[in-house]
Backbone and ligand atoms as CSV (ligand in chain L), in Angstrom:
chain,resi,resn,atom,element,x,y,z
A,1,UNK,N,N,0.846,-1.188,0.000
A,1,UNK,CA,C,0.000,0.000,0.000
A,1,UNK,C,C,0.888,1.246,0.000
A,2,UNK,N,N,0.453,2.249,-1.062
A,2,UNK,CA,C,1.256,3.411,-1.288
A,2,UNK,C,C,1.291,4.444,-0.119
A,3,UNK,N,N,1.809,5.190,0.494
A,3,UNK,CA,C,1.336,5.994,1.553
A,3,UNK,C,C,0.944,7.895,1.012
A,4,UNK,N,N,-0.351,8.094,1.555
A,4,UNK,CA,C,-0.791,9.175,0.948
A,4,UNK,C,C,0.047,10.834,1.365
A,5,UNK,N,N,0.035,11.446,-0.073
A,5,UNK,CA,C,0.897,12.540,0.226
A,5,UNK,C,C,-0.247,13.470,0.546
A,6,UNK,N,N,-0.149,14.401,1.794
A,6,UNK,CA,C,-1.162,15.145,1.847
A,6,UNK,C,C,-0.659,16.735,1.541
A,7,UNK,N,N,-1.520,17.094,0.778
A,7,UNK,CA,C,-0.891,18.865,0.921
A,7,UNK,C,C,-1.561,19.325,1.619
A,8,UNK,N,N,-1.031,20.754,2.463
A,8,UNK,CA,C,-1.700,22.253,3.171
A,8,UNK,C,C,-2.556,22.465,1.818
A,9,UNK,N,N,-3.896,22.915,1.818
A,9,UNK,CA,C,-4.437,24.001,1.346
A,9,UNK,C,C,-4.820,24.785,1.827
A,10,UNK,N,N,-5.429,25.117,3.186
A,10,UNK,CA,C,-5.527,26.202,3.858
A,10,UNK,C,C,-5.583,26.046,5.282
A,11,UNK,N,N,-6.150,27.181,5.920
A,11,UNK,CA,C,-5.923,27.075,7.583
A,11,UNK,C,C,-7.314,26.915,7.931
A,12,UNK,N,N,-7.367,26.247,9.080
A,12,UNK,CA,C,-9.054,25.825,10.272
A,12,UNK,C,C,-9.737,27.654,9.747
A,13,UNK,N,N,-8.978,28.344,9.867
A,13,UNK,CA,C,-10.037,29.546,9.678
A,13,UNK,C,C,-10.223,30.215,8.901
A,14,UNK,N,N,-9.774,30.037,7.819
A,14,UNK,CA,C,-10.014,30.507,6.482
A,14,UNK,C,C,-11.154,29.826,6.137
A,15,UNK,N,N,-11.867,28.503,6.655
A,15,UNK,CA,C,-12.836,28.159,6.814
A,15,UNK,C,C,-13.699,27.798,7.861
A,16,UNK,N,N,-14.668,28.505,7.732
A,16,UNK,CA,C,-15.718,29.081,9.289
A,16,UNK,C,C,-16.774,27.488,8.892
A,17,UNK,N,N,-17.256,26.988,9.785
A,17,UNK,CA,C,-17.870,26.353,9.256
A,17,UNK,C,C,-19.771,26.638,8.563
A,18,UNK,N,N,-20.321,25.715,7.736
A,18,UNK,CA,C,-21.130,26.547,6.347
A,18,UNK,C,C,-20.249,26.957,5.357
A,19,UNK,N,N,-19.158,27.160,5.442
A,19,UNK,CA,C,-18.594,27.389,3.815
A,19,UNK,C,C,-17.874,26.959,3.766
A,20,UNK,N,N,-17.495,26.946,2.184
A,20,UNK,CA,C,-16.138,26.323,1.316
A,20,UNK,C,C,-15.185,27.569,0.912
A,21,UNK,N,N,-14.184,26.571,0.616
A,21,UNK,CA,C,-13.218,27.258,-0.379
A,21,UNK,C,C,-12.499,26.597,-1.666
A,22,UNK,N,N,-12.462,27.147,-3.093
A,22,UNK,CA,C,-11.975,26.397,-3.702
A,22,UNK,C,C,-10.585,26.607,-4.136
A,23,UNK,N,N,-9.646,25.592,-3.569
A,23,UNK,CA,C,-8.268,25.417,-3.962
A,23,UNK,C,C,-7.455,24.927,-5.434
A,24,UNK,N,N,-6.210,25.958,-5.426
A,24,UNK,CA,C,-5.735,24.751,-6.421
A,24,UNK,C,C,-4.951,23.520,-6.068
A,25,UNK,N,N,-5.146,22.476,-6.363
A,25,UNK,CA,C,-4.364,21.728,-6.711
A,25,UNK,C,C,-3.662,20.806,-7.616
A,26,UNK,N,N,-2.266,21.178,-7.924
A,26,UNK,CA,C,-1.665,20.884,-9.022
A,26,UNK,C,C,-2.140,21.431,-10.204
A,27,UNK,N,N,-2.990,20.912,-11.129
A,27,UNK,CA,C,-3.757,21.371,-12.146
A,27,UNK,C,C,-5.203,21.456,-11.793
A,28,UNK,N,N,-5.666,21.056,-10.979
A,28,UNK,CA,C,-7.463,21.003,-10.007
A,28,UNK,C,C,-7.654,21.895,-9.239
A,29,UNK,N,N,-8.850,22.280,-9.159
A,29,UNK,CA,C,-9.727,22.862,-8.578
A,29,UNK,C,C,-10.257,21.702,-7.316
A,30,UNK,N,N,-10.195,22.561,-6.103
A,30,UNK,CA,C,-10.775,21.171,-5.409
A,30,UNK,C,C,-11.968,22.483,-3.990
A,31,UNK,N,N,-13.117,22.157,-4.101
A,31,UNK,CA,C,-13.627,22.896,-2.915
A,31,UNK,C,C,-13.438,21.816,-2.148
A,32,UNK,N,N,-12.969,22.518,-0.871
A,32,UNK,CA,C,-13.167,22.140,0.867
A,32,UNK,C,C,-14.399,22.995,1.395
A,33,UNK,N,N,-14.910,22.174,2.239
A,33,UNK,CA,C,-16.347,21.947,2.750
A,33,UNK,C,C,-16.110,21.924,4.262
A,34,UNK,N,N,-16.642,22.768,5.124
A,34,UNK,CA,C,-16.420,22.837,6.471
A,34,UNK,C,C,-18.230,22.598,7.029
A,35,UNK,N,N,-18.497,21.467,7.317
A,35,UNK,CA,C,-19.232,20.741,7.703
A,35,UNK,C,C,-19.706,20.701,9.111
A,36,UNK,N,N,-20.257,21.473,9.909
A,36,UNK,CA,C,-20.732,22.054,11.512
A,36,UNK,C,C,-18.923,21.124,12.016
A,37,UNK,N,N,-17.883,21.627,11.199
A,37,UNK,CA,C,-16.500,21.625,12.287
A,37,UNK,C,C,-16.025,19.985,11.136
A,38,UNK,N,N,-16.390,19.556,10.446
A,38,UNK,CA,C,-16.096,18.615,9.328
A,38,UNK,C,C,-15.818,18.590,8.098
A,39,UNK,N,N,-14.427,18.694,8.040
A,39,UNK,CA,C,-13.985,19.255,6.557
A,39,UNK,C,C,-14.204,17.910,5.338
A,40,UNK,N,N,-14.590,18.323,4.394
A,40,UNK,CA,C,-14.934,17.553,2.938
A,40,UNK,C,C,-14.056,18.539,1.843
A,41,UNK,N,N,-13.399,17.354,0.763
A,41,UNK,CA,C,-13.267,17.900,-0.639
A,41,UNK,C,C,-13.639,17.316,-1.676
A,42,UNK,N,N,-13.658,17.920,-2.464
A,42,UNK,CA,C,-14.133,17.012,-3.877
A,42,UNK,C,C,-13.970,17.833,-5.201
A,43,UNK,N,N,-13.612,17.245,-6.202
A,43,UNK,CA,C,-13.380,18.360,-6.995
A,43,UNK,C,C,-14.319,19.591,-7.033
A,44,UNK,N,N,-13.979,20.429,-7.982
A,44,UNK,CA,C,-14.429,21.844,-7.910
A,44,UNK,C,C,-15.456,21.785,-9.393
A,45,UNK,N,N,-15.991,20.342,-10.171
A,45,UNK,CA,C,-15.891,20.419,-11.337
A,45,UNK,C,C,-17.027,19.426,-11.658
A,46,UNK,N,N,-18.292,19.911,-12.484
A,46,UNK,CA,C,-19.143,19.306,-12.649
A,46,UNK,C,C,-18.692,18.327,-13.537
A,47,UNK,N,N,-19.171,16.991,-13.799
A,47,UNK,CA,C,-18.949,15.806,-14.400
A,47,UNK,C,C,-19.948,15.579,-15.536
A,48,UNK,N,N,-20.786,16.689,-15.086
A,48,UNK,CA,C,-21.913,16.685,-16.487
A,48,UNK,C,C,-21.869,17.735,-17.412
A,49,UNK,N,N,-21.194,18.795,-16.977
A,49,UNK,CA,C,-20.973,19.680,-17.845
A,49,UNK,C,C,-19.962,20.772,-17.725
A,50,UNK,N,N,-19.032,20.677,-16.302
A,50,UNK,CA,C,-17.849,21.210,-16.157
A,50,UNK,C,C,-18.535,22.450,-14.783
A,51,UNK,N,N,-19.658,22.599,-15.074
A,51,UNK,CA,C,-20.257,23.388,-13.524
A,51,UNK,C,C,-19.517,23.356,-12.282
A,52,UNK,N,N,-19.483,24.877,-11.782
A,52,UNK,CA,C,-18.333,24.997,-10.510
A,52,UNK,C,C,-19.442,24.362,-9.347
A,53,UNK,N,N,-18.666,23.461,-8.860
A,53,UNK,CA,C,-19.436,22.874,-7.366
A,53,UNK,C,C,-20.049,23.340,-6.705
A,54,UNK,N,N,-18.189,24.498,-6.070
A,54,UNK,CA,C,-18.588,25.382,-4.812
A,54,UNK,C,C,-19.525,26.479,-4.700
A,55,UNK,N,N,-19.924,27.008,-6.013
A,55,UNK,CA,C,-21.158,27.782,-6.263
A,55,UNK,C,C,-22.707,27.558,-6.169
A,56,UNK,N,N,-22.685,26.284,-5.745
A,56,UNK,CA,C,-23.695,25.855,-5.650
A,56,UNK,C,C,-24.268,25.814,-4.206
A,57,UNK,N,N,-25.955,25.431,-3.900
A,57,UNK,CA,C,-26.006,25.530,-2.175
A,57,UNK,C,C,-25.599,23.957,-1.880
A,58,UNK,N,N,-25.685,23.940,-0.759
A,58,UNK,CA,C,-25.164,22.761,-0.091
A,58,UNK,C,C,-26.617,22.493,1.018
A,59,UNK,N,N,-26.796,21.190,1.013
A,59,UNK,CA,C,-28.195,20.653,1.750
A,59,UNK,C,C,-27.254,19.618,2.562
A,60,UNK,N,N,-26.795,19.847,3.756
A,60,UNK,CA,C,-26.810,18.726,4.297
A,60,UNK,C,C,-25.048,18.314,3.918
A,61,UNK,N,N,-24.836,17.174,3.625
A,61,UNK,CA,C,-23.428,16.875,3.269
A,61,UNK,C,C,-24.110,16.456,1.181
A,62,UNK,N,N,-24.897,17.767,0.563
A,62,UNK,CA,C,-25.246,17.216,-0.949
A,62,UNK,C,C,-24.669,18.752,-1.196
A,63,UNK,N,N,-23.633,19.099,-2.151
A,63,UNK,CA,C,-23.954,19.776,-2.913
A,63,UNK,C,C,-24.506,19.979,-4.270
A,64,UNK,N,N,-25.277,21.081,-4.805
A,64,UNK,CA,C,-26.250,21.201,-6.066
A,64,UNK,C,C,-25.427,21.781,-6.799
A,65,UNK,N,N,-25.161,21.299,-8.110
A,65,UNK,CA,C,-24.226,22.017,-8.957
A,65,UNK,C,C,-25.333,23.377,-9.355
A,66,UNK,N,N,-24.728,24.040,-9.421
A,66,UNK,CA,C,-25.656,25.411,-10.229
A,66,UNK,C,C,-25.932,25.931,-10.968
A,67,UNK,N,N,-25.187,24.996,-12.109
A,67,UNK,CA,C,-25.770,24.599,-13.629
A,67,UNK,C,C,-27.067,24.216,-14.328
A,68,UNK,N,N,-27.271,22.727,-13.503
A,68,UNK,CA,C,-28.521,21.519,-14.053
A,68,UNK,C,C,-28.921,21.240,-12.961
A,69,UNK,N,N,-28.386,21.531,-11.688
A,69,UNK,CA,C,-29.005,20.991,-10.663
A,69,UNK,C,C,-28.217,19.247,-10.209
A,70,UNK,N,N,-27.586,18.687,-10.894
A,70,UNK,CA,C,-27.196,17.652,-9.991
A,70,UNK,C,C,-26.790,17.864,-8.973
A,71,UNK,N,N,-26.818,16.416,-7.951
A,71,UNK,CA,C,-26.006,16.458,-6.855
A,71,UNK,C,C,-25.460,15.424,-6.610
A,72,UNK,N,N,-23.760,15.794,-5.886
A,72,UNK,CA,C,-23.518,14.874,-4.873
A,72,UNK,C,C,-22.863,15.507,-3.797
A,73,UNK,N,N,-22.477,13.988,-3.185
A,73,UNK,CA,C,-22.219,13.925,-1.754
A,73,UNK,C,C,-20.997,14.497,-1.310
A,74,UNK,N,N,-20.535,15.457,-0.566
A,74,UNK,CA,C,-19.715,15.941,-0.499
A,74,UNK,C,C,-18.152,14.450,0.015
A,75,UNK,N,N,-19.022,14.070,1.109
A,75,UNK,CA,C,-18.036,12.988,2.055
A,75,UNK,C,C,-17.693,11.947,1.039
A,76,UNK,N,N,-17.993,11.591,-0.334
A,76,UNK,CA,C,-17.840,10.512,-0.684
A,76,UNK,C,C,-17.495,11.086,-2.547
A,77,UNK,N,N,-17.906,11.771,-2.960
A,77,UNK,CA,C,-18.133,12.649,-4.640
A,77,UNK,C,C,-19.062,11.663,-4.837
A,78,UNK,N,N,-19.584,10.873,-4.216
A,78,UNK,CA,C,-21.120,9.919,-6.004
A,78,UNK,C,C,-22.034,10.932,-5.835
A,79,UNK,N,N,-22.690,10.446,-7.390
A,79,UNK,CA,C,-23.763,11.114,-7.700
A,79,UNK,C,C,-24.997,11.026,-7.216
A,80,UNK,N,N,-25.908,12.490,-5.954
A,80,UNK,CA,C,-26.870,11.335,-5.718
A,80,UNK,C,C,-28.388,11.872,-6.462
A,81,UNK,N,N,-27.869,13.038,-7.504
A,81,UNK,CA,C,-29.157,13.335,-8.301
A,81,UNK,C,C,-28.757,13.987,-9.535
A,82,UNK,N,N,-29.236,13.360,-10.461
A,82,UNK,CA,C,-29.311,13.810,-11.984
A,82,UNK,C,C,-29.454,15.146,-12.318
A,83,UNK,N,N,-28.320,15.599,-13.906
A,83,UNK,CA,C,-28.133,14.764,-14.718
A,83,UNK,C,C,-26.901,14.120,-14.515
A,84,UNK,N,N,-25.729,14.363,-13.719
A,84,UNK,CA,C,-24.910,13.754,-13.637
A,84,UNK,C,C,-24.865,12.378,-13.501
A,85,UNK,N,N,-23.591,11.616,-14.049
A,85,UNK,CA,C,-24.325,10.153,-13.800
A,85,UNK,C,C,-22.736,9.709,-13.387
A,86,UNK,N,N,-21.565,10.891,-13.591
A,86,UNK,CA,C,-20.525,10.274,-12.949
A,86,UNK,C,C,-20.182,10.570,-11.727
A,87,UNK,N,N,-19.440,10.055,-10.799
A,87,UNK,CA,C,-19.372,10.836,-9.808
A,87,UNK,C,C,-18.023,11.744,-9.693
A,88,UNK,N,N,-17.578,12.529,-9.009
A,88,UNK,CA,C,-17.093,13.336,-8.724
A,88,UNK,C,C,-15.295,13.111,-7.793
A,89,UNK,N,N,-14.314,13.416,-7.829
A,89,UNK,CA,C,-13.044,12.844,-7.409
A,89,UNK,C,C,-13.705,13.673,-5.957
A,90,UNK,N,N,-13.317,12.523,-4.512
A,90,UNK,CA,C,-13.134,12.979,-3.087
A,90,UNK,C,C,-11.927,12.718,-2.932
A,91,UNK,N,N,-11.306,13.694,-2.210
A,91,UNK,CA,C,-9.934,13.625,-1.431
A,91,UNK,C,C,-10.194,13.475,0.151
A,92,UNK,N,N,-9.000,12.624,0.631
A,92,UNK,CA,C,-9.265,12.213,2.273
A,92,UNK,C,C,-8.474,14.088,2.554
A,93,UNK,N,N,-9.535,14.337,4.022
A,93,UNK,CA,C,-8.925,15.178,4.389
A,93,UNK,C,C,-8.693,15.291,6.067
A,94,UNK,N,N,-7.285,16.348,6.373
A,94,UNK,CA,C,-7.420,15.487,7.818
A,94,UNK,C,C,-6.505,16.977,8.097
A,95,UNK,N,N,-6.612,17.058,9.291
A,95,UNK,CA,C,-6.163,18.472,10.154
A,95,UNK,C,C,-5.001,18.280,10.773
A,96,UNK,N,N,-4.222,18.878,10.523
A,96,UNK,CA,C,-2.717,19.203,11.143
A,96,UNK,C,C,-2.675,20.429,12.090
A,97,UNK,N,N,-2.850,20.811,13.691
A,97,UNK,CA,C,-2.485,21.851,14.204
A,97,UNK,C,C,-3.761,22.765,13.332
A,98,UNK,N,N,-3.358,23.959,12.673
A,98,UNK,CA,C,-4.907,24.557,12.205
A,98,UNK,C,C,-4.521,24.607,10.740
A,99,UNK,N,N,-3.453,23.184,9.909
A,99,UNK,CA,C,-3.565,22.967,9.145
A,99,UNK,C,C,-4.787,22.116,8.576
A,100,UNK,N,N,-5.371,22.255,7.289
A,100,UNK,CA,C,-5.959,21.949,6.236
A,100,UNK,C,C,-5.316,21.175,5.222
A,101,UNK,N,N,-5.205,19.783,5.483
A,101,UNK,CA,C,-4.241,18.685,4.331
A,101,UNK,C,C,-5.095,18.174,3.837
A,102,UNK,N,N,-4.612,17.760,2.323
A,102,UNK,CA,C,-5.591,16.584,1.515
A,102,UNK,C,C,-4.721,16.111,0.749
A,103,UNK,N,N,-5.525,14.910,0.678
A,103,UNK,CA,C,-4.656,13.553,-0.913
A,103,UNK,C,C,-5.871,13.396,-1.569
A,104,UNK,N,N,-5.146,13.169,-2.249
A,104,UNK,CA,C,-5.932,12.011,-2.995
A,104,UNK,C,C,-6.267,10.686,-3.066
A,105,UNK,N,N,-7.511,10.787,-3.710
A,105,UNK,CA,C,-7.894,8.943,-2.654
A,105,UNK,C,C,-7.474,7.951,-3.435
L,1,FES,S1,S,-22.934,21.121,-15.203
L,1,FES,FE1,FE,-23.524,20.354,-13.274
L,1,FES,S2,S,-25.535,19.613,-13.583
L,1,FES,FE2,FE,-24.905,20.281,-15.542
């Protein structure tokens, strides 16, 4: 088993929790999701038509793209409402001190 490289993308307070932020990474876009104190990422990038994620509202752990309306799950990227039918890249994310790290899964 490979061991995961995590990067900093931002600090505990650059995200309040209720909102995101969308990072780069490498060549991606990735929103982080601060979840009542529970950080989520997933790409930044609709799968049905390239629609920005983080622009969308968020119900719960679903965000609505704000394009067509699909959704998914923030904690996991599947799709859990049409038209999208692919799901979405999640990165594990995990807190360092009032660092903000992620890999890829
Ligand atoms: S681009 Fe996201 S639902 Fe169409």
């Amino acid at each position: 088993m490979t061991e995961q490289i995590f990067t900093p993308v931002a600090t505990t307070d650059e995200i309040q929790p209720g909102e995101r932020l969308v990072v780069e990474l490498g060549r991606r876009w990735v929103a982080v999701f601060n979840v009542d104190g529970q950080y989520y990422a997933i790409e930044d990038v609709c799968t049905h038509d390239d629609g920005p994620l983080a622009e969308g509202e968020l119900y719960g752990c679903e965000i609505e793209c704000p394009r067509h309306g699909a959704r998914f799950d923030i904690r996991t990227g599947k799709v859990t409402a049409p038209p999208a039918l692919v799901d979405v890249a999640a990165y594990e994310v995990r807190v360092v001190g009032d660092e903000i790290q992620i890999a890829p899964r």
